[in-house]
ZAMI-181320 format. One line per 4 residues: number of its first residue (from 1); their letters; for each residue y, x, z of N, C-alpha, C. Coordinates in nm, 2 decimals. Each point is the difference from the previous one (the first is absolute). Layout:
<nodes>
NUM = A = Y X Z Y X Z Y X Z ~ ... $
</nodes>
This chain:
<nodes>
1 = XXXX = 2.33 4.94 1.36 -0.02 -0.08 0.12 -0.11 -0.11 -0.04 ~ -0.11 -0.03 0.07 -0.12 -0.06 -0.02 0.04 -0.15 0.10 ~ -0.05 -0.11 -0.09 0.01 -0.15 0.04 -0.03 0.01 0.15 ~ 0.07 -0.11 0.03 -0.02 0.00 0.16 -0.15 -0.10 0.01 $
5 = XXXX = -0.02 -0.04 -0.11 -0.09 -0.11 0.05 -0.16 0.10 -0.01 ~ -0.11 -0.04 0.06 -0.10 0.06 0.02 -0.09 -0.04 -0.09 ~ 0.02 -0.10 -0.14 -0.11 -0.06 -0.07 0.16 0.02 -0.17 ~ -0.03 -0.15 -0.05 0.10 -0.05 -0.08 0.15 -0.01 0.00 $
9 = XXXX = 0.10 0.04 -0.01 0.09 0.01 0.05 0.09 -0.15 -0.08 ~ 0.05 -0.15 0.10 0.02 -0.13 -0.06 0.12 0.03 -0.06 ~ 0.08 0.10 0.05 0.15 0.00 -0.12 -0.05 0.06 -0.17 ~ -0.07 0.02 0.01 -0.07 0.07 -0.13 -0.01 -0.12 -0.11 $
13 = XXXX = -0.02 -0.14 0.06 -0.03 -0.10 -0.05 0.12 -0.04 -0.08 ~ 0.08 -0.01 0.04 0.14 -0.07 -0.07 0.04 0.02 -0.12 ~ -0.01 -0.11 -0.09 -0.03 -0.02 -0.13 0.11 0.07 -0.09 ~ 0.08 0.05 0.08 0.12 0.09 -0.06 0.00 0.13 -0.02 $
17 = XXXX = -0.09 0.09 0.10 -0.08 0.15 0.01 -0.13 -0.03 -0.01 ~ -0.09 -0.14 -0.03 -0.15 0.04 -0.05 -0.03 0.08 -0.10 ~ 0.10 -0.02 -0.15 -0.03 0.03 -0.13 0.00 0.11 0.01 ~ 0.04 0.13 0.09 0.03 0.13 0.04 -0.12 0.03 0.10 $
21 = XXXX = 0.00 -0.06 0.09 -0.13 0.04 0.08 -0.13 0.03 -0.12 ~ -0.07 -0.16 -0.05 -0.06 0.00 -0.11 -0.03 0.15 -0.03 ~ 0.11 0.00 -0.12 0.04 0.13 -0.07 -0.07 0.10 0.06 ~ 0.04 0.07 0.15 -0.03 0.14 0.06 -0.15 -0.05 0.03 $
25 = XXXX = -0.03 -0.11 0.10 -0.17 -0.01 0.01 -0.08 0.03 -0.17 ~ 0.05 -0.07 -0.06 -0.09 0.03 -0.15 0.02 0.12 0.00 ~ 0.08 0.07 -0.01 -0.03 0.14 -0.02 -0.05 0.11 0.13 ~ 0.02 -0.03 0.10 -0.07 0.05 0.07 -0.14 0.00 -0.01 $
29 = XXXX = -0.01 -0.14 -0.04 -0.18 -0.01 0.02 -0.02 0.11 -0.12 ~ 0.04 -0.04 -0.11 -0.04 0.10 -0.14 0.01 0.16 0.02 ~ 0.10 0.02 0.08 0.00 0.19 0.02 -0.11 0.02 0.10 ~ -0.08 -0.10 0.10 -0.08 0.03 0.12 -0.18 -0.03 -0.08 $
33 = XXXX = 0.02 -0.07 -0.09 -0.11 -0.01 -0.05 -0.04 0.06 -0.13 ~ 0.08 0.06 -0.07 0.03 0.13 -0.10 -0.03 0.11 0.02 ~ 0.04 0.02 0.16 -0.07 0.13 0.03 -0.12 -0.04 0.01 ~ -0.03 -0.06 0.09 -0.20 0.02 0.06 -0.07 -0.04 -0.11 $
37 = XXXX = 0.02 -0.07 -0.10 -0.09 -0.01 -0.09 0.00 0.03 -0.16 ~ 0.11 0.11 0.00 -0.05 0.08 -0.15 -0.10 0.13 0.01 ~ -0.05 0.01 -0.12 0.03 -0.03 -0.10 -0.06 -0.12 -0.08 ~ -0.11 -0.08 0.08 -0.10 -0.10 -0.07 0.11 -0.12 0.03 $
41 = XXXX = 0.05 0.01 0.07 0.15 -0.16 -0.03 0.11 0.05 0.01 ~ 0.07 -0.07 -0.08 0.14 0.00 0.02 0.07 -0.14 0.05 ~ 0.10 0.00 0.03 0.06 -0.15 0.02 0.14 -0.01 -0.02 ~ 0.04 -0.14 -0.11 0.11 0.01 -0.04 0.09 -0.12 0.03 $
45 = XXXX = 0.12 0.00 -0.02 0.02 -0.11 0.02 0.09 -0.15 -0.12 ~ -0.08 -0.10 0.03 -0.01 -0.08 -0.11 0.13 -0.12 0.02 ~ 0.03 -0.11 -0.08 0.08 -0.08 0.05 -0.04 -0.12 -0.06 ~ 0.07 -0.13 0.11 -0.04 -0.13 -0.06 0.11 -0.08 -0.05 $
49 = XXXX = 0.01 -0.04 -0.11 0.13 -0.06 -0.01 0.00 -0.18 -0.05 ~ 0.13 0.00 0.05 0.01 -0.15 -0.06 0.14 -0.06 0.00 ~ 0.03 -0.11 0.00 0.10 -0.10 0.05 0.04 -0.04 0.05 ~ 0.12 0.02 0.10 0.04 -0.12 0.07 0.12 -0.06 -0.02 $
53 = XXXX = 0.00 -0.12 -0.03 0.07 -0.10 -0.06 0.14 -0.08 0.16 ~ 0.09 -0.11 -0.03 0.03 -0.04 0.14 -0.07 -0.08 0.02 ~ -0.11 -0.09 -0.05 -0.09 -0.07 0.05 -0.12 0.06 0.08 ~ -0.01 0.13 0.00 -0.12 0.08 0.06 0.05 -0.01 0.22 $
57 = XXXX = -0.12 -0.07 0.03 0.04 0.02 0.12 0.04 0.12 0.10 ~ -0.08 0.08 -0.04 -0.03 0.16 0.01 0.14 0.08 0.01 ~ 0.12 -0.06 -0.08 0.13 0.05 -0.06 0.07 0.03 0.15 ~ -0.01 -0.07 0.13 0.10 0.05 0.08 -0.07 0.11 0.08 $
61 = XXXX = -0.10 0.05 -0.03 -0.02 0.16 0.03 -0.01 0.07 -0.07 ~ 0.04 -0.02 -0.13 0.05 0.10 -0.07 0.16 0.03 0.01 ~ 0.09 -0.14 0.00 0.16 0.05 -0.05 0.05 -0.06 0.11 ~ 0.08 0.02 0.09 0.10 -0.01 0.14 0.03 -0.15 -0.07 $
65 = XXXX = 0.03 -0.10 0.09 0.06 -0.13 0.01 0.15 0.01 -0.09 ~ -0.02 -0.10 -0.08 0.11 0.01 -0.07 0.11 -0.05 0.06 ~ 0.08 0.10 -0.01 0.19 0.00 0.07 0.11 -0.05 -0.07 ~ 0.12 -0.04 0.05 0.09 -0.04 -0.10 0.14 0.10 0.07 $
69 = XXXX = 0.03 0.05 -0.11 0.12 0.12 0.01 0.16 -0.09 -0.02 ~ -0.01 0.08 0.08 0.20 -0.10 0.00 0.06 0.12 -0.10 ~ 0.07 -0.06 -0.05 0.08 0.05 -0.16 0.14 0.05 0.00 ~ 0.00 0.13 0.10 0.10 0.07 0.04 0.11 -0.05 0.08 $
73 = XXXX = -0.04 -0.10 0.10 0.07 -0.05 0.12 -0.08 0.07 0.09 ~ 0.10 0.05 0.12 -0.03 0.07 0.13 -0.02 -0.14 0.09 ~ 0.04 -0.12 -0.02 -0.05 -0.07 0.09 -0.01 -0.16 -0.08 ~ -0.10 -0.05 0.11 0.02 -0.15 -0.09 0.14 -0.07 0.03 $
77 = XXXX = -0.01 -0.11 -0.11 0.14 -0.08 0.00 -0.05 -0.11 0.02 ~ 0.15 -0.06 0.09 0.01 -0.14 0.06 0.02 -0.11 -0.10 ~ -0.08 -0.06 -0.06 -0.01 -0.08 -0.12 0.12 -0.12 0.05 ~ -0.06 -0.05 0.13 0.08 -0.14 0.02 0.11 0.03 0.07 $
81 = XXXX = 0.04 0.15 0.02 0.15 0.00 0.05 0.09 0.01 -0.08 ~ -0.07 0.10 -0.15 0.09 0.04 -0.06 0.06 -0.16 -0.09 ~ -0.14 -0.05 -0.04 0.04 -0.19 -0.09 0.08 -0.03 0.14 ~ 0.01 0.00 0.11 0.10 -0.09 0.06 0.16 0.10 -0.03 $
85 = XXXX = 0.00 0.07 0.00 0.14 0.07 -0.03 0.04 -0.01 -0.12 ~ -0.08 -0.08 -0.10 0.08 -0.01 -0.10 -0.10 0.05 -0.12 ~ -0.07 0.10 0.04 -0.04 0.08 -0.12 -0.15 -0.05 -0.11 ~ -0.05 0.02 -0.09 -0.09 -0.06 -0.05 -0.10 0.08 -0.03 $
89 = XXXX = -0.12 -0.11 0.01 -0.15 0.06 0.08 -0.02 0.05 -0.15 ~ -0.09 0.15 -0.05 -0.05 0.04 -0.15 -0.12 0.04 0.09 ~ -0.07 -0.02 -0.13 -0.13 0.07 0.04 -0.03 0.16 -0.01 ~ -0.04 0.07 0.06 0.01 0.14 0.08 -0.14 0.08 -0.07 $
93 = XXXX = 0.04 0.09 -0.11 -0.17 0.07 -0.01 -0.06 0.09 0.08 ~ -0.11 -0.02 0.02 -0.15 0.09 0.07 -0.06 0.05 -0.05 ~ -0.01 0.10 0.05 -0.11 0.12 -0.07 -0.12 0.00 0.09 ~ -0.06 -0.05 -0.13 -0.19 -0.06 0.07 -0.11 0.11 -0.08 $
97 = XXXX = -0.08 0.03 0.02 -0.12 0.02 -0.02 -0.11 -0.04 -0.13 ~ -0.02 -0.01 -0.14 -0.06 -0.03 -0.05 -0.16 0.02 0.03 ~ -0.07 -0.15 0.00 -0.14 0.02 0.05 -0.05 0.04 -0.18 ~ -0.03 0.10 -0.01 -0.07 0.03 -0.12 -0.18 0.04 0.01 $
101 = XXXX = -0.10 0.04 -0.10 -0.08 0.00 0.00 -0.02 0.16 0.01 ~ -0.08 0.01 0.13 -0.04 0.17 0.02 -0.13 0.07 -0.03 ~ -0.02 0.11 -0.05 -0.14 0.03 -0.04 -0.01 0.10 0.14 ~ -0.09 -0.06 0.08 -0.05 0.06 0.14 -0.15 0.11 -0.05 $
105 = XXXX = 0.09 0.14 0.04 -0.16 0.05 0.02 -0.08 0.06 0.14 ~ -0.13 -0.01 0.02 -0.05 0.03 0.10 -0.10 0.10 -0.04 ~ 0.05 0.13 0.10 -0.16 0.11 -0.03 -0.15 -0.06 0.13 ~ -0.10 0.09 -0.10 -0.10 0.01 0.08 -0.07 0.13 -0.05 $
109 = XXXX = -0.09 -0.02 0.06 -0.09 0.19 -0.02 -0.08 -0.02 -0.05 ~ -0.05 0.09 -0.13 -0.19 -0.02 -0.02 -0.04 0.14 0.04 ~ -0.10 0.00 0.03 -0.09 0.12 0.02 -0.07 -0.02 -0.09 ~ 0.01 0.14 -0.13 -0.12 -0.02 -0.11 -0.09 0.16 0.00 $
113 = XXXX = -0.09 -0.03 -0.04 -0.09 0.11 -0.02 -0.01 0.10 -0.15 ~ 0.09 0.08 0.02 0.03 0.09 -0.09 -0.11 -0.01 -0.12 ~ -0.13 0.03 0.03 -0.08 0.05 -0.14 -0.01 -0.12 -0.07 ~ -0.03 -0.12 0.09 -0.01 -0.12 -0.11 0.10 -0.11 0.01 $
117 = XXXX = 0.11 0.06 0.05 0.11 -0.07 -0.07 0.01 -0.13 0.06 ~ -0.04 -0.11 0.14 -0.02 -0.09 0.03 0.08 -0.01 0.12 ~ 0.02 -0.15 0.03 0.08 0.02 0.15 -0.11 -0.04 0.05 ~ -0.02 0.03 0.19 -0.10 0.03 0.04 0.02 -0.13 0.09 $
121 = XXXX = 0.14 0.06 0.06 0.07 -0.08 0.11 0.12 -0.06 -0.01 ~ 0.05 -0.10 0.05 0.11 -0.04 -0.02 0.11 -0.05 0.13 ~ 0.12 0.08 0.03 0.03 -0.02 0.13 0.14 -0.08 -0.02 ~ 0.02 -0.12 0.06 0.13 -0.06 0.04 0.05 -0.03 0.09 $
125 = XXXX = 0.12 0.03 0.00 0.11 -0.03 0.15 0.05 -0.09 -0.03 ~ 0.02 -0.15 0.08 0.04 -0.10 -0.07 0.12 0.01 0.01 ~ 0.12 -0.10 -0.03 0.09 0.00 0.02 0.07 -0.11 0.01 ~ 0.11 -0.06 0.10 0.03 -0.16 0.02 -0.06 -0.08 -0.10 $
129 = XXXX = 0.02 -0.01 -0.13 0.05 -0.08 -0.13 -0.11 0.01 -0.02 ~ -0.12 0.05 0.05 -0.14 -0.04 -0.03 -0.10 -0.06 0.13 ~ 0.08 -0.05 0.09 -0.03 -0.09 0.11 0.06 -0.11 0.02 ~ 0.13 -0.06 -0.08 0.06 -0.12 -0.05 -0.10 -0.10 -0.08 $
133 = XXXX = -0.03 -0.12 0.06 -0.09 -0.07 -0.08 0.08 -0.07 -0.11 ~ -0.05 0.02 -0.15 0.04 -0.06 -0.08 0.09 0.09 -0.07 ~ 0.03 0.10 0.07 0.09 0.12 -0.11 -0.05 0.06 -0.13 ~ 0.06 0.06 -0.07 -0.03 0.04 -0.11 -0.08 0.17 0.03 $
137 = XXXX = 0.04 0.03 0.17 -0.02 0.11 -0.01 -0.14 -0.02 0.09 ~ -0.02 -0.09 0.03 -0.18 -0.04 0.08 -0.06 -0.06 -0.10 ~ 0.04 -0.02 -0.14 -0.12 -0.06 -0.11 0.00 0.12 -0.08 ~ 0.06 0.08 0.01 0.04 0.15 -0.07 -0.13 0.09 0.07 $
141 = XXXX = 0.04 -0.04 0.13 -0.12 0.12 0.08 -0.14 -0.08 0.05 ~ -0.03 -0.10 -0.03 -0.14 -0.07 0.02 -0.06 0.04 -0.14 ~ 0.11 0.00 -0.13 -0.09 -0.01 -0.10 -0.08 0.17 0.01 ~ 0.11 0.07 0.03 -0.07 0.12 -0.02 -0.14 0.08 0.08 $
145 = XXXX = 0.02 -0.09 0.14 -0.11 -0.01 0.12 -0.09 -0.05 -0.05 ~ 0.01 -0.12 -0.09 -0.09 -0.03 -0.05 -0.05 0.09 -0.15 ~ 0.06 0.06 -0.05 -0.09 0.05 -0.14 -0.07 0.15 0.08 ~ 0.03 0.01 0.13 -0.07 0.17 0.04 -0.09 -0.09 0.06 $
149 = XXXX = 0.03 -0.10 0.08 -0.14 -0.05 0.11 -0.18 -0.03 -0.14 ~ 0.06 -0.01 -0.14 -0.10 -0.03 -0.08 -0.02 0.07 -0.07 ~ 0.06 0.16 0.06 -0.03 0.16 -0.10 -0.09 0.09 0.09 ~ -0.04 0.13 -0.09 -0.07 0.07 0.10 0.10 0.09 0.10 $
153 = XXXX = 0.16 -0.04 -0.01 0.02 0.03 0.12 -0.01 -0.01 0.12 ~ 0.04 0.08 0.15 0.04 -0.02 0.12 0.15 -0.08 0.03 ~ -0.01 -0.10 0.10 0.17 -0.01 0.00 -0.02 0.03 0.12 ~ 0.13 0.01 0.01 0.10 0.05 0.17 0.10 -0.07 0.02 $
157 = XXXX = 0.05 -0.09 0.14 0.09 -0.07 -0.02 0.07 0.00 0.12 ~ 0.16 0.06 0.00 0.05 0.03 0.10 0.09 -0.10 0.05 ~ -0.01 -0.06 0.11 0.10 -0.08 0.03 0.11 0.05 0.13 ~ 0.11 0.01 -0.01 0.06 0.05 0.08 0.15 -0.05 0.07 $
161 = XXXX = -0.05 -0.17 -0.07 0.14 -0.10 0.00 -0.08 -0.10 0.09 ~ 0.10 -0.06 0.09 -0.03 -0.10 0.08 0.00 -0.12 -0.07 ~ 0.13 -0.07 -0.03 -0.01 -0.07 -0.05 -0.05 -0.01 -0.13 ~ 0.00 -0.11 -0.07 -0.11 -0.07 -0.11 -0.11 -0.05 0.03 $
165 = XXXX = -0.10 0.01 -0.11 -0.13 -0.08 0.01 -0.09 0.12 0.00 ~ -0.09 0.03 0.11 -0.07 0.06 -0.03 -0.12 0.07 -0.10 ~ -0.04 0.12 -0.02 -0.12 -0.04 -0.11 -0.11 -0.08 0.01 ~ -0.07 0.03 -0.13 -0.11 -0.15 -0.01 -0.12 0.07 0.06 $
169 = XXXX = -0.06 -0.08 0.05 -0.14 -0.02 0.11 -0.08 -0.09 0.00 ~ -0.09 -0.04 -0.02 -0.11 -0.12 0.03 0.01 -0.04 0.11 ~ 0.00 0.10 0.11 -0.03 -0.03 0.13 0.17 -0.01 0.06 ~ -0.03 -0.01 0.12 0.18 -0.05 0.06 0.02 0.15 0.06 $
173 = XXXX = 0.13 0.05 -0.06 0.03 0.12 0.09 -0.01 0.02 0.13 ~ 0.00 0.11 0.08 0.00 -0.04 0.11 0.22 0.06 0.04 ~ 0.01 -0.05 0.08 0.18 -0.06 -0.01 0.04 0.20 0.03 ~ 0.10 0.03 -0.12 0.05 0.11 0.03 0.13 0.02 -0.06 $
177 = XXXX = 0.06 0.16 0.02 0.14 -0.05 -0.04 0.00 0.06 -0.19 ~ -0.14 0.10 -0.02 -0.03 0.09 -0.10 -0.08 0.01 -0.01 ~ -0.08 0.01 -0.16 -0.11 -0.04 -0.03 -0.03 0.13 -0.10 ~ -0.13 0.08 0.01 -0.04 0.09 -0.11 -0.11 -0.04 -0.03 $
181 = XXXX = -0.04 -0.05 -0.14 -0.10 -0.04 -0.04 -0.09 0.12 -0.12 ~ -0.14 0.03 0.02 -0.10 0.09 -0.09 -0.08 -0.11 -0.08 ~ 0.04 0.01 -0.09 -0.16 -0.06 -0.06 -0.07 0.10 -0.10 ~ -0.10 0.03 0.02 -0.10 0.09 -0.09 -0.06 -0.05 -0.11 $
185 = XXXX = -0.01 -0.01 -0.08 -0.04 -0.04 -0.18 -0.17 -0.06 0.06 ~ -0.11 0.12 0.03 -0.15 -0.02 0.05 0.02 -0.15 0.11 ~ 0.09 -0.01 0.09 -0.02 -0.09 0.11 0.09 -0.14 0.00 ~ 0.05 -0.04 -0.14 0.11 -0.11 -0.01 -0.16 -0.08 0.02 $
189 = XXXX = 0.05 -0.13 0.03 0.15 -0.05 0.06 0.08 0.02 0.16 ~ -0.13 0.13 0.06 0.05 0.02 0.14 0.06 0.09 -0.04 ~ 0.09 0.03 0.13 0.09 0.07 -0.02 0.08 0.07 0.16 ~ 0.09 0.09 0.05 -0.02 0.09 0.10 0.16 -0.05 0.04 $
193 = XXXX = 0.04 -0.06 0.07 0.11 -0.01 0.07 0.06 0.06 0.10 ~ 0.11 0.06 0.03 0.06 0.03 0.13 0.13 -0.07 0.03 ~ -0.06 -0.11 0.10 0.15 -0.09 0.06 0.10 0.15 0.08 ~ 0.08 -0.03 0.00 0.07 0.13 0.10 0.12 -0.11 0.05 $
197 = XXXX = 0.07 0.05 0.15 0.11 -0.09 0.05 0.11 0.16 0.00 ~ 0.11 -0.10 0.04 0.14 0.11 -0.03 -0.05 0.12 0.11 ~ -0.04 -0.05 0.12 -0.04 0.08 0.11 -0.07 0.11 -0.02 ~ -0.09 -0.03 -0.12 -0.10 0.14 -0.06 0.06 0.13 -0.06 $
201 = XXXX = -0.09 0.08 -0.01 0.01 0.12 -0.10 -0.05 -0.10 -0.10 ~ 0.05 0.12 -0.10 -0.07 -0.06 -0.18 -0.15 0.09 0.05 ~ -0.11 -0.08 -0.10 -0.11 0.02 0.01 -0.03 0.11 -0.09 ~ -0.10 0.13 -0.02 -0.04 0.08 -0.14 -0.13 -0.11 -0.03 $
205 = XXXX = 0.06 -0.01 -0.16 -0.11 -0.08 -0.04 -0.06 0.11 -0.11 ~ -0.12 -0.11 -0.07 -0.06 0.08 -0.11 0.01 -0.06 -0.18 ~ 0.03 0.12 -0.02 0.06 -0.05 -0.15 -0.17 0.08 -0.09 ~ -0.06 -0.15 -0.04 -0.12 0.03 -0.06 0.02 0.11 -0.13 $
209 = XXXX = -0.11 0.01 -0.04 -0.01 0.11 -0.14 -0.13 -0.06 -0.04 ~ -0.04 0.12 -0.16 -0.12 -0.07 -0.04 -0.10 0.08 0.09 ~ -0.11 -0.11 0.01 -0.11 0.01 0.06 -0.07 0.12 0.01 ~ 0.03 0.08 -0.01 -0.06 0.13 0.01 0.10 0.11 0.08 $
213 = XXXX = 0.10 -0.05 0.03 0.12 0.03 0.07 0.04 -0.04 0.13 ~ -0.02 0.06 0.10 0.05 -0.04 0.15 0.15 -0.09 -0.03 ~ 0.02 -0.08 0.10 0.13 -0.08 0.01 0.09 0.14 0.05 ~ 0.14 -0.01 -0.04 0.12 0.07 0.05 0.08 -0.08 0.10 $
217 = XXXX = -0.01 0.09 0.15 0.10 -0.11 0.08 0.14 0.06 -0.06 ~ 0.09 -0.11 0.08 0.17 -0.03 -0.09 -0.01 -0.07 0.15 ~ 0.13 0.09 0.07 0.06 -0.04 0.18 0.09 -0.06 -0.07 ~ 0.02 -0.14 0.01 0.12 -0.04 0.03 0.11 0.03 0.04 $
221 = XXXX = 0.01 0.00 0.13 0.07 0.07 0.04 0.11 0.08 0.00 ~ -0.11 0.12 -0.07 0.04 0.11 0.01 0.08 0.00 -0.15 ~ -0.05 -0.09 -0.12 0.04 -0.04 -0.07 0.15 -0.05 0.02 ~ 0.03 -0.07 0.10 0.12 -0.10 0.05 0.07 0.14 0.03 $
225 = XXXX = -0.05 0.01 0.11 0.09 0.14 0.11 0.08 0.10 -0.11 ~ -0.02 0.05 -0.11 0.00 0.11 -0.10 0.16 -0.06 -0.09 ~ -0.07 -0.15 -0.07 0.07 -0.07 -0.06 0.18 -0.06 0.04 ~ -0.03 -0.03 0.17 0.06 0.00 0.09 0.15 0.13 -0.03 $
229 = XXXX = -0.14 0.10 0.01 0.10 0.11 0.08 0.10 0.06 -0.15 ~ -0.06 0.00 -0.12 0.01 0.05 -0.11 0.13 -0.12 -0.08 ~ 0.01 -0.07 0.05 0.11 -0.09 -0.04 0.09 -0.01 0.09 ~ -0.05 0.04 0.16 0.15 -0.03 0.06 0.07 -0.12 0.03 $
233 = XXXX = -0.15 -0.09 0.01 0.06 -0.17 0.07 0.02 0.00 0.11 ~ 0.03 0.09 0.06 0.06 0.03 0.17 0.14 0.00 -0.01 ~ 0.07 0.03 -0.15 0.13 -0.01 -0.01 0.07 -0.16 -0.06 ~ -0.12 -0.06 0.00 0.04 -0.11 -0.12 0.01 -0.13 0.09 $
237 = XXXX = -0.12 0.04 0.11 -0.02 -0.14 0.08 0.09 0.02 0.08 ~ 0.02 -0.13 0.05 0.09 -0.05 0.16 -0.12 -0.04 0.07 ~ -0.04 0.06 0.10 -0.08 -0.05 0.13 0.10 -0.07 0.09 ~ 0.09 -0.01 0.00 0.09 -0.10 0.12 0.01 -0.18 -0.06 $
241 = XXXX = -0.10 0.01 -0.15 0.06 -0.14 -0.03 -0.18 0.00 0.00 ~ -0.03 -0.18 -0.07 -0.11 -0.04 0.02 -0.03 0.03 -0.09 ~ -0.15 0.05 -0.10 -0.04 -0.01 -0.12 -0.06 -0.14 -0.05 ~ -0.04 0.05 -0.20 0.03 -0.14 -0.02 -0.15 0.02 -0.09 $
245 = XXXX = -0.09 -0.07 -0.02 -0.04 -0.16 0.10 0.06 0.04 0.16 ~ 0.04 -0.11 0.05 -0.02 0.05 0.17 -0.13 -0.03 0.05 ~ 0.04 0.08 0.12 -0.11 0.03 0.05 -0.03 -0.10 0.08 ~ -0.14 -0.07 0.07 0.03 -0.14 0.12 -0.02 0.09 0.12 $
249 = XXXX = 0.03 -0.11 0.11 0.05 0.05 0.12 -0.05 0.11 0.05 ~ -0.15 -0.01 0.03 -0.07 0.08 0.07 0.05 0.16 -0.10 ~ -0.02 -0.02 -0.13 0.02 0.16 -0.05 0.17 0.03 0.01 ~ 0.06 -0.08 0.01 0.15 0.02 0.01 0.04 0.06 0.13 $
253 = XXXX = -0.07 -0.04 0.14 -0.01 0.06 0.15 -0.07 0.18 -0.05 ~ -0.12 -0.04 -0.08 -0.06 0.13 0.02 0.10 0.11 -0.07 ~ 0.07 -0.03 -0.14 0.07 0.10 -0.05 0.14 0.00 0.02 ~ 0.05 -0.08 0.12 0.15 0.05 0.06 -0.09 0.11 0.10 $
257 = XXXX = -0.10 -0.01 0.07 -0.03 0.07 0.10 -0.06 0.14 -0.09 ~ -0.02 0.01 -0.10 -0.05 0.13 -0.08 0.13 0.04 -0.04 ~ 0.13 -0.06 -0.06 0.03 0.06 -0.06 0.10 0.05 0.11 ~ -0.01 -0.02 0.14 0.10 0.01 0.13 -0.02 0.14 0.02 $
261 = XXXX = -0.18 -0.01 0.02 -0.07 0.12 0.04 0.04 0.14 -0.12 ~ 0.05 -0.07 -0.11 0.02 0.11 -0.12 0.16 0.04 0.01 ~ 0.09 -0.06 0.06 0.15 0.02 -0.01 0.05 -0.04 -0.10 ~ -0.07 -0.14 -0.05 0.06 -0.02 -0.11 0.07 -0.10 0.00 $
265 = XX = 0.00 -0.07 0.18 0.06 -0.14 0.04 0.09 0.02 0.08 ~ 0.06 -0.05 0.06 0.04 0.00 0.13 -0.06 -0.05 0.11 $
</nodes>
């Protein structure tokens, strides 16, 4: 069963099924671009790793809000009824959560050119922890933006999260809910943007090659739609609840009225 939504689909976002979305778009893109461009490239996929500590801001989109487990009582106890009847107050153990240090990894794609062994292109899908200012996982992924923005690669930069900080630009974005950014190695420091709103389809963009090589389009989309269907997030989401970032008002009218039109509301 294919997303009800006609572009991005916002339950997709939720920081608890991203790491899995992620996952299938990376590999989608890698089996859709594997075909059309061998045997002179191949494209594989690479990872970025690092640390996140409990001081890392980044940390509450990676691990669920820390909970406190009640320690095999079915209900809580009346502290001040039971001291008034007589009995004396002990202290009660909890089973908490240890914040320990996690080694977070994140894939991305290179496109390399088989005879000489080079990456040509370089494609990323961000992911929350690298739109948190000040995380371990947005100095993680600037450094890396930055060691390809000063190689003879291409980058590709896929944004497909509302919230965070958007990517970096000289100029002021123009206001959108998703952002795909091209920069070509020949044309830095400009560079090829597509704002897109939830309302849209995903756009086919172009994933550069070396200069003697036509660009390869890559549908979004169609990318999504595949990813979508090949995981079976039609079983996983609730359309009767709100997704999370939420959505503001105007898109929250539009996708009760989409997802009404789909039978997925009441």
């Amino acid at each position: 069963m294919p997303s009800p939504f006609p572009g991005m689909d916002p339950y997709l976002e939720e920081p608890g099924l991203w790491p899995d979305v992620h996952h299938a778009l990376i590999s989608q893109i890698q089996a859709e671009l594997n075909q059309r461009l061998r045997p002179k490239y191949h494209v594989r996929v690479e990872e970025r790793v690092y640390i996140s500590d409990e001081n890392d801001p980044g940390r509450e989109v990676i691990i669920p809000d820390l909970r406190v487990a009640d320690a095999g009582q079915d209900e809580p106890r009346d502290w001040a009824e039971e001291t008034a009847a007589g009995y004396v107050a002990v202290a009660e153990p909890v089973v908490l959560t240890t914040l320990i240090d996690d080694e977070i990894h994140e894939a991305f794609l290179e496109v390399i050119d088989r005879q000489e062994r080079m990456v040509v292109t370089v494609i990323e899908i961000l992911s929350p922890t690298n739109k948190v200012s000040g995380s371990r996982g947005r100095a993680s992924y600037l450094e890396k933006r930055q060691e390809v923005m000063t190689s003879p690669s291409h980058l590709v930069e896929i944004d497909l999260l509302r919230a965070g900080v958007a990517i970096h630009t000289r100029e002021l974005l123009p206001p959108a809910d998703y952002y795909v950014h091209v920069s070509r190695k020949a044309k830095r420091p400009k560079g090829i943007v597509w704002p897109i709103l939830l309302t849209q389809r995903l756009p086919v963009i172009s994933i550069p090659l070396r200069p003697e090589d036509e660009d390869v389009p890559l549908d979004l989309q169609e990318v999504l739609n595949t990813a979508y269907d090949r995981a079976a997030y039609d079983l996983a989401i609730n359309y009767r609840r709100e997704p999370v970032p939420p959505l503001n008002e105007a898109q929250q009218d539009w996708a009760h009225a989409l997802l009404q039109s789909h039978g997925l509301r009441g």
